[in-house]
C-alpha positions in Angstrom: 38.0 -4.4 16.9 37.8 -1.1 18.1 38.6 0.9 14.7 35.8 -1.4 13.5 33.1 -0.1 15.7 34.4 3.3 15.3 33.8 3.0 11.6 30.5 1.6 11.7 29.6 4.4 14.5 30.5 7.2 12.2 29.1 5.3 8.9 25.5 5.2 11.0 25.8 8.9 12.2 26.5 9.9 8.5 23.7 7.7 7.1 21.1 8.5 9.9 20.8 12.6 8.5 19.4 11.3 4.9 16.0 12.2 4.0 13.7 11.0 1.1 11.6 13.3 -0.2 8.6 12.1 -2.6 6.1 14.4 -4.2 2.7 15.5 -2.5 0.1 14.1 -5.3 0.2 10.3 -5.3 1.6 8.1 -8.2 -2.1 6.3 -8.5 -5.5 7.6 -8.0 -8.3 5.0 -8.3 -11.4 6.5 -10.1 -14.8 4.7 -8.9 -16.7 2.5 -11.6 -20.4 2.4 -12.1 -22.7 1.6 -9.5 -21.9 -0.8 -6.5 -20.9 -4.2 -6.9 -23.4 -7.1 -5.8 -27.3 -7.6 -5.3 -29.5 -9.3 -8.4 -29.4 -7.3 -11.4 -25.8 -6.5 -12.2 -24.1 -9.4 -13.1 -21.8 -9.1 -10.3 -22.7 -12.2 -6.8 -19.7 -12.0 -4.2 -18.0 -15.3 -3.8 -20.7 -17.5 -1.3 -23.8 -15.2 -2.0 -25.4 -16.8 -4.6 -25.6 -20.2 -2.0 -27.3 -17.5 0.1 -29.6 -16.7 -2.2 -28.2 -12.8 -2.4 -27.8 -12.8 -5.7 
């Protein structure tokens, strides 16, 4: 039992000095589109605003 936990003592100290690096820009960049969303005119009513009369 006691060669065990010694094993799984030093397996943790070895793992616990890793690192991950990943690069500074990001993977996905999300680019606007048009003009906002919603109101009359657009073709666009957010779920429940047309009952409201939003749209």
């Amino acid at each position: 039992m006691k060669k065990i936990f010694c094993l799984l003592t030093v397996g943790a100290a070895l793992l616990s000095g890793c690192a991950l690096y990943v690069p500074d820009s990001p993977g996905v960049v999300v680019a606007p589109q048009g003009g906002p969303q919603g109101g009359p005119g657009n073709g666009f009513c957010p779920p429940g605003q047309a009952k409201k009369g939003n749209c």
